[in-house]
C-alpha positions in Angstrom: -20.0 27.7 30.9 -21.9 25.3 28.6 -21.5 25.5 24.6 -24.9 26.2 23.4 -26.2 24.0 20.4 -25.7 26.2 17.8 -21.7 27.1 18.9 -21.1 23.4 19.4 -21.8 23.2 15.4 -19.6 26.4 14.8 -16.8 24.6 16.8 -17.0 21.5 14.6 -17.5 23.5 11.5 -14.3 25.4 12.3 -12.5 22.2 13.4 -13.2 20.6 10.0 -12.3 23.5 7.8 -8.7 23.7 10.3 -8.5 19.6 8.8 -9.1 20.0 5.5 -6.6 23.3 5.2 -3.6 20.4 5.7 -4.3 18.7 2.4 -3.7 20.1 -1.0 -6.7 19.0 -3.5 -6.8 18.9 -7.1 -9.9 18.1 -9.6 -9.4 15.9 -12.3 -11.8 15.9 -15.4 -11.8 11.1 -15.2 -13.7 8.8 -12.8 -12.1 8.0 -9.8 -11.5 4.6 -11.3 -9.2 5.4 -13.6 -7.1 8.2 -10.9 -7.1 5.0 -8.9 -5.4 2.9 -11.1 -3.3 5.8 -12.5 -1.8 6.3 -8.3 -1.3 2.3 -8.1 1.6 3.3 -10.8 3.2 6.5 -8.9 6.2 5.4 -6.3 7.1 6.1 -4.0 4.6 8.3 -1.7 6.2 7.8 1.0 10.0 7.4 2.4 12.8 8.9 3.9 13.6 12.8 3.2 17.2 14.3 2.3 16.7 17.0 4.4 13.7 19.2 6.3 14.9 22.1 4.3 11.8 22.9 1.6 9.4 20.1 2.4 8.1 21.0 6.5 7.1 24.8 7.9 9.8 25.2 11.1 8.0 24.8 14.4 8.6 25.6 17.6 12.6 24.1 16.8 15.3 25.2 14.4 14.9 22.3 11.3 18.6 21.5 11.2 18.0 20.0 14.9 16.0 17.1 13.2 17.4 14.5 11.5 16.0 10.8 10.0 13.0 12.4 8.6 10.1 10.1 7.2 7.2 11.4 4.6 4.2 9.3 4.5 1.0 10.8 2.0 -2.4 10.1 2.7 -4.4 9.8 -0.6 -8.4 10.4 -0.7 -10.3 10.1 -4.0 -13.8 11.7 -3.6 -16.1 11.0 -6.9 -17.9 14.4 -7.8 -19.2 13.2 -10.8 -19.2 9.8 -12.9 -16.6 11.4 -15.2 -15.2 13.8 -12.5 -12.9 12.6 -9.1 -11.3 15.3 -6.9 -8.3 14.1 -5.0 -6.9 15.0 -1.9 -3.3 14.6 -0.3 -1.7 15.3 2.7 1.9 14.4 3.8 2.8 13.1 7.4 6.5 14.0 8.6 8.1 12.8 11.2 11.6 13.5 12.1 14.2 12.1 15.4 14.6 15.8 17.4 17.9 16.4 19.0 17.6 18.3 22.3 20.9 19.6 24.2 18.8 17.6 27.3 18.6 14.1 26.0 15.1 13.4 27.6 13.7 15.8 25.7 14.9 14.1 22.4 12.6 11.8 20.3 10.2 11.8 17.2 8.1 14.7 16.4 5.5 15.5 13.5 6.0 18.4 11.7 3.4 20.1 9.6 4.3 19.6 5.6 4.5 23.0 3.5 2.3 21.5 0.8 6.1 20.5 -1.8 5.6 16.8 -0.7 2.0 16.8 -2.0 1.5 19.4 -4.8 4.4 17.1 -6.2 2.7 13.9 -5.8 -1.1 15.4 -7.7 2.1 16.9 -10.3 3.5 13.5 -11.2 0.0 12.6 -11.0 -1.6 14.9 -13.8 1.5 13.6 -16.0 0.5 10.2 -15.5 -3.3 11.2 -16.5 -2.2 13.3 -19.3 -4.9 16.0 -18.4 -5.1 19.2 -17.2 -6.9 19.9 -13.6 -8.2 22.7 -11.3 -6.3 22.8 -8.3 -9.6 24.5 -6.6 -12.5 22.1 -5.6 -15.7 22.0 -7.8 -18.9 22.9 -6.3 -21.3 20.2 -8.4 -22.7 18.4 -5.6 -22.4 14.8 -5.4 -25.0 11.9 -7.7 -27.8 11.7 -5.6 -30.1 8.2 -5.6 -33.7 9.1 -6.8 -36.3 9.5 -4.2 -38.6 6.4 -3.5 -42.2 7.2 -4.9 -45.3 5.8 -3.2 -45.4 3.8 -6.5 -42.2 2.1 -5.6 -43.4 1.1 -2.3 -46.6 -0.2 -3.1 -48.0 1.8 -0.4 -51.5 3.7 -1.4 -52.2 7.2 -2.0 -54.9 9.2 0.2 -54.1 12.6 -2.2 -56.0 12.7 -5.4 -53.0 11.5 -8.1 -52.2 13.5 -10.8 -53.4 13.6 -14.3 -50.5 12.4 -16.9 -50.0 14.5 -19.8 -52.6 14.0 -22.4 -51.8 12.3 -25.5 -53.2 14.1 -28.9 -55.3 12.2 -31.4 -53.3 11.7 -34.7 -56.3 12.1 -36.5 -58.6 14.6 -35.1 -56.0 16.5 -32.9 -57.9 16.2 -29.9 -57.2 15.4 -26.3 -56.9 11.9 -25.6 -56.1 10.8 -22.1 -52.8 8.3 -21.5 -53.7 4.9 -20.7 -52.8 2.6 -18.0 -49.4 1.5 -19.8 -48.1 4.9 -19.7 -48.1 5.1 -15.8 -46.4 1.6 -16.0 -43.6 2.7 -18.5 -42.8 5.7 -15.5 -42.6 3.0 -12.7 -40.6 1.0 -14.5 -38.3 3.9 -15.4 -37.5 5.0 -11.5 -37.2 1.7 -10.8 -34.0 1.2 -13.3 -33.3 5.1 -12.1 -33.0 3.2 -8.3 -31.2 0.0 -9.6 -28.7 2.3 -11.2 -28.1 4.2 -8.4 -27.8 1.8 -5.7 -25.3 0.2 -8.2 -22.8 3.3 -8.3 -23.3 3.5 -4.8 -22.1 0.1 -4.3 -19.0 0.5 -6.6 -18.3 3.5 -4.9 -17.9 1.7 -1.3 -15.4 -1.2 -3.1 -13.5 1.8 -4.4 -13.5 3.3 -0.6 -12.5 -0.2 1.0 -9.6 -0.6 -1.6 -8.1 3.3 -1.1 -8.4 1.9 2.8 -6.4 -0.9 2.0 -4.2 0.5 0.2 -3.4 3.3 2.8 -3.1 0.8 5.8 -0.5 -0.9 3.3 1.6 1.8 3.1 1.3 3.4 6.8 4.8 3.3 7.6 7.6 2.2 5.4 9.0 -0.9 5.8 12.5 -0.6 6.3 12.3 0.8 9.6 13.0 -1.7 13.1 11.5 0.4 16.4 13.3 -0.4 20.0 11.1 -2.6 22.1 12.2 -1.4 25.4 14.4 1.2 26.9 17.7 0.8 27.6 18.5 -1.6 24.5 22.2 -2.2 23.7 23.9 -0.9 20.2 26.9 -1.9 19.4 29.6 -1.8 16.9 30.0 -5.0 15.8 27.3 -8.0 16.2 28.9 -9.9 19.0 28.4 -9.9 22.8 30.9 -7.6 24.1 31.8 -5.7 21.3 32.0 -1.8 22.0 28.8 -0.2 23.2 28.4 2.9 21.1 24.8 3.7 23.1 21.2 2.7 24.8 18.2 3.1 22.8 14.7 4.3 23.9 11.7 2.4 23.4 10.3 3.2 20.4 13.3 4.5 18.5 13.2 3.8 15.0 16.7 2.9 12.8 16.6 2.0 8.9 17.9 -1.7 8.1 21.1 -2.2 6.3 21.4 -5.9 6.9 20.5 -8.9 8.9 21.6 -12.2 9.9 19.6 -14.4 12.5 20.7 -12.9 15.7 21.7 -9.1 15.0 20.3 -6.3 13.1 22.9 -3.5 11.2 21.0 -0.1 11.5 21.8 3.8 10.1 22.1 5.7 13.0 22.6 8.9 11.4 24.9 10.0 8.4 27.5 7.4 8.0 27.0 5.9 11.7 26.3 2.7 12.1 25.5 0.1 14.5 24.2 -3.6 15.4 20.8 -4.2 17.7 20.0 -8.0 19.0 17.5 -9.3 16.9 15.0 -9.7 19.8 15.2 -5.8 20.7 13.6 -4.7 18.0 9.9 -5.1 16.4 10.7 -6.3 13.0 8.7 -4.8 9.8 5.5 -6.9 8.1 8.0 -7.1 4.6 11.1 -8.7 6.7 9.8 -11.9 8.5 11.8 -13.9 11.2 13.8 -15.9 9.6 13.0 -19.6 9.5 15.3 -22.4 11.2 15.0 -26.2 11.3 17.3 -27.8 12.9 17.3 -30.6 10.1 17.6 -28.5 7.4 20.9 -27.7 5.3 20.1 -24.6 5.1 18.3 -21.4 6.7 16.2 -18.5 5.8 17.6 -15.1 6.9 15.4 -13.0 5.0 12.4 -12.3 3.0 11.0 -9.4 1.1 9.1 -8.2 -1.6 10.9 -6.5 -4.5 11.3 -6.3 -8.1 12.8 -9.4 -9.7 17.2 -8.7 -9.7 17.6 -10.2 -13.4 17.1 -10.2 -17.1 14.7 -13.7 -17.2 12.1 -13.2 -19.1 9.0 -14.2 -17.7 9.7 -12.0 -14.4 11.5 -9.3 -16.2 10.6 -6.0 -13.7 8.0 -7.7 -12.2 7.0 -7.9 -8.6 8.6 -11.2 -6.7 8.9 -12.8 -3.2 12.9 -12.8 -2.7 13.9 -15.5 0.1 17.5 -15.5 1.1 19.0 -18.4 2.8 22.6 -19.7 4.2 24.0 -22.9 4.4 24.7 -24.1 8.2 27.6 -26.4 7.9 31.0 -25.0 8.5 31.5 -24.7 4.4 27.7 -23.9 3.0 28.8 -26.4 0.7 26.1 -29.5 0.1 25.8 -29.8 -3.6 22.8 -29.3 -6.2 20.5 -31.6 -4.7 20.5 -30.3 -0.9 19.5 -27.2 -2.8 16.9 -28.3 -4.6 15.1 -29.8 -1.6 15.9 -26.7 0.3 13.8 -24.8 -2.5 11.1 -26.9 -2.7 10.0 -26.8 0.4 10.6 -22.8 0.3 8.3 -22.7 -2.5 5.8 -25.1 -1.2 5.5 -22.2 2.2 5.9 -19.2 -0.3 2.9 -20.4 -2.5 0.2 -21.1 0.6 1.6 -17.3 1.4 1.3 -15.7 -1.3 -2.2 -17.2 -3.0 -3.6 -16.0 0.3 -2.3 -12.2 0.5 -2.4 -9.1 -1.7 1.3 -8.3 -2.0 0.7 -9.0 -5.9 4.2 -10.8 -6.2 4.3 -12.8 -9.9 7.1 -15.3 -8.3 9.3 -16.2 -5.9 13.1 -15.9 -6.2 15.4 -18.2 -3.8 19.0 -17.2 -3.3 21.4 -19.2 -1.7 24.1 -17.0 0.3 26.5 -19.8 0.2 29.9 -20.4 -1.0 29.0 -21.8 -4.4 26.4 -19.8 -4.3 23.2 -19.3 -6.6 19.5 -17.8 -7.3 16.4 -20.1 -8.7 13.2 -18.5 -10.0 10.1 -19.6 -10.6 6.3 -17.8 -11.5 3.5 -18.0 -9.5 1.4 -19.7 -12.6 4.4 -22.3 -12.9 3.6 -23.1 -9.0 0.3 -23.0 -9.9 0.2 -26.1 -12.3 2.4 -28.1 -10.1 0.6 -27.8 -7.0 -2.9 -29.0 -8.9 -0.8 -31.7 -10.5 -0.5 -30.5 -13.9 2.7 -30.1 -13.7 5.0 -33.5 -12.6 7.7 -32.2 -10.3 10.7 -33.1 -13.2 8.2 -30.5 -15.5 7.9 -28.1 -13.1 11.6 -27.8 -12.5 12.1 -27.3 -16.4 10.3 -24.0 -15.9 12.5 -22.9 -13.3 15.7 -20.3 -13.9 18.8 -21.6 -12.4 21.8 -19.3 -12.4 24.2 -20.6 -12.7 22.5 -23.6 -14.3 25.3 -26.2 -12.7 25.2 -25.6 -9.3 21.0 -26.6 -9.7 22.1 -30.0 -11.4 20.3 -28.7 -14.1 21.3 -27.7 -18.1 23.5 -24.9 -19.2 20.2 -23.5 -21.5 17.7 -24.0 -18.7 
């Protein structure tokens, strides 16, 4: 039996309004510009979960079967006025099941109670400082003004219509508008039209940097997934080493270290285990790490966090961390292995970060080594000494050393 026309649009109708019932909306009495920058502030919307218990409606399972529970919100800011942005938030949750059959086990979704997001628009209005309505606002959306056959240029086969008269200031009589008047009203949709398609224009940035900003944070990023079934975890990283279980393609763990070769994942609870390096699709924050051969040293990880120290210039602020390990029996080289090591490290970190959006201010270096140490420099420091304005003996005066000796540099620098 074929849908008709007009229960086809019911269908879609209904299947919209089904959609829209999962997020949890709330109008806020600001443009969407400044809601924006007000959610850049609010972490994090996303993460692990405690527990089920409270934050997901029970399904078709018993919530204390799930465990390793993930929350990720989807944020939408809809302008409904130039001073007035509605906001919309739903929270993903996905959770590892445990059936008594273990092919029936795996990730499901479960459908969030609205805790995870009425939370999120809460922290939100406390950021904003202003009260909303939790129920969406009818005012319809700005319109552009309609294009006149004046705007067009095109001609008029209707008779036109008379303009308003304009009185005689002396004799009080009718006095018909000239010419300049009909000017003055072309002129004035025109500007209507320039304004328009202007809002309209800031309204698609605003739409392509919400998209960006919700493909950043899809999935968190201290999560490995299984590459194929069947791969070996262990409880210790070394071939042979006791084989605690296989994992199925797919299967997601939470990182709790790294070296080149082996991965230490949560299992569950306190369990633990280690996963080959090449089993597992690595996140987008934690790169492979780099090895030369040559070099004294190599990278075993890299990630984006907020600066680990009291200095100044990077105090709480957003920094590309680089960990690296010595590879001679001892780690030991001295000052000025070190400071080769990190110049070429920040030479790589610089091309990466002028051409990405992760926002980092600097780039922190720590060497995982016997005598140890952690250099840091800002991204305007790297800056001046990549055009030149900096020499190299200048640049490294505007580096932090910690502990100053093991750099070859001053104890004040």
């Amino acid at each position: 039996m074929k849908l008709t026309a007009h229960a086809l649009v019911c269908v879609t109708l209904l299947a919209s309004i089904c959609v829209a019932q999962n997020a949890v909306e709330r109008t806020f009495a600001l443009p969407a510009a400044r809601v924006e920058q007000a959610l850049k502030s609010l972490q994090p919307t996303g993460g692990k979960l405690p527990t089920l218990d409270g934050f997901a409606n029970p399904g078709a399972h018993s919530l204390d079967r799930y465990q390793r529970a993930y929350y990720q919100c989807t944020i939408k800011i809809v302008p409904v006025t130039a001073s007035t942005s509605r906001v919309k938030i739903s929270a993903k949750i996905t959770a590892w099941y445990n059936d008594s059959v273990a092919a029936n086990s795996g990730y499901q979704e479960l459908s969030s109670n609205g805790r995870l997001e009425s939370d999120l628009l809460d922290r939100l209005q406390d950021s904003l400082g202003v009260t909303a309505s939790s129920a969406p606002e009818n005012t319809p959306a700005p319109q552009a003004p309609r294009r006149t056959a004046l705007d067009s240029g095109s001609s008029i086969s209707a008779p036109v219509p008379q303009l308003p008269a304009v009185r005689n200031s002396v004799t009080g009589a009718g006095m018909p508008n000239s010419s300049g008047a009909a000017t003055d009203q072309v002129g004035a949709l025109r500007s209507q039209r320039a304004a328009a398609d202007q809002h309209l224009e800031e309204l698609t940035t605003e739409a392509h940097n919400l998209e960006e900003i919700a493909r950043n944070q899809s999935h968190p990023n201290n999560l490995v997934a299984v590459k194929k079934n069947g791969a070996p975890i262990l409880a210790s990283p070394a071939e042979g080493a006791k084989l605690l279980f296989t994992a199925k393609a797919q299967d997601e763990f939470e990182i709790l270290d790294m070296n080149e070769s082996w991965v230490h994942v949560r299992i569950s609870g306190l369990s633990r285990g280690w996963i080959r390096r090449s089993n597992l699709e690595m996140p987008g924050a934690t790169s492979t790490p780099e090895t030369n051969s040559d070099s004294p040293f190599h990278v075993t990880n890299e990630q984006t966090a907020t600066f680990p120290g009291d200095w100044e210039p990077l105090r709480g602020k957003t920094v590309a961390i680089v960990t690296v390990q010595g590879t001679t029996e001892n780690g030991i080289l001295g000052w000025r292995a070190k400071r080769d090591t990190a110049k070429t490290l920040l030479e790589k970190q610089y091309v990466k970060l002028a051409s990405s959006a992760t926002g980092a201010q600097g780039v922190v270096i720590i060497f995982d080594s016997e005598d140890g140490g952690m250099l840091a420099v800002t991204m305007d420091s790297m800056k001046q000494w990549k055009s030149g304005a900096l020499t190299e003996d200048a640049f490294w005066k505007q580096c932090f050393f910690d502990p100053p000796e093991t750099f070859g540099a001053a104890a004040g620098q």
